[in-house]
N, C-alpha and C positions, 0 to 999 in steps of 0.2 A: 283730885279725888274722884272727881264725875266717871274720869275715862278708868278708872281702875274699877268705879263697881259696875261703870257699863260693861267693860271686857267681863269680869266677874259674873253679871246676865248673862251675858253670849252664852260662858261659859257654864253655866247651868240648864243651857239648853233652849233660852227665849228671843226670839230673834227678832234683834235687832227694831225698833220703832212701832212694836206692838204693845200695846197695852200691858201683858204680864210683864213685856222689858222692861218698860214704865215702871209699873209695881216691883217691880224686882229690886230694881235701881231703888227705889224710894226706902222697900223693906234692909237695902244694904248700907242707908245711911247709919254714921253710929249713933244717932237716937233714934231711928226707927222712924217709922210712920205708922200714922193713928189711919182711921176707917175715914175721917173726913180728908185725910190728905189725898187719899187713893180715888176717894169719891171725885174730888177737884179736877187732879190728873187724869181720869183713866175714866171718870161719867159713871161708875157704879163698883161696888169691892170686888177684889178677888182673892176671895179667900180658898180657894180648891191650888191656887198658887201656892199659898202655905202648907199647905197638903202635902203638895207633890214634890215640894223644898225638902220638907221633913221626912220621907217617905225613902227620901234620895240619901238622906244620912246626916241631910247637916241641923243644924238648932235655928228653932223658933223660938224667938222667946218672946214676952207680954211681960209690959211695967205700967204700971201707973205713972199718967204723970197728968198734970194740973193744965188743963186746957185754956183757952182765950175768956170765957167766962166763970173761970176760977174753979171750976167743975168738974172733979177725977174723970179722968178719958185712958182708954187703953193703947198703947203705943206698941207693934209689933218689930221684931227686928233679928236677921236672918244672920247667924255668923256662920260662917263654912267651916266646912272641916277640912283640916290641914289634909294635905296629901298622905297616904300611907297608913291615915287610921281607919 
């Protein structure tokens, strides 16, 4: 699954061992990544990433889901759009 959402980055335009590839990758797991995963990986958010995902046609989307200390936390996650639409 790694190499498919890595190609997946490439292929949205982030290259390869930068940071937004990082976040890209993390935003194309299928639960997404929260603000502190990105913090972890990547030393601060990037959120103009999400921007420019969506900007480009494909979905962001935001879930709640139940953090490490039991505490609603926001989970983002990038699905692409199929070819053709």
């Amino acid at each position: 699954m790694v190499n498919k959402q890595s190609n997946a980055a490439a292929n949205l335009g982030f290259r390869p061992g930068t940071k937004a590839h990082q976040a890209a990758n993390l935003y194309l797991r299928p639960d997404g990544a929260t603000d502190a995963d990105i913090r972890k990986a990547c030393g601060g958010l990037q959120r103009n990433l999400l921007s420019r995902i969506a900007k480009a046609g494909h979905t962001v989307k935001k879930e709640k889901v139940r953090g490490p200390t039991g505490r609603s936390i926001t989970a983002y996650k990038i699905e692409l759009k199929r070819a053709g639409q």
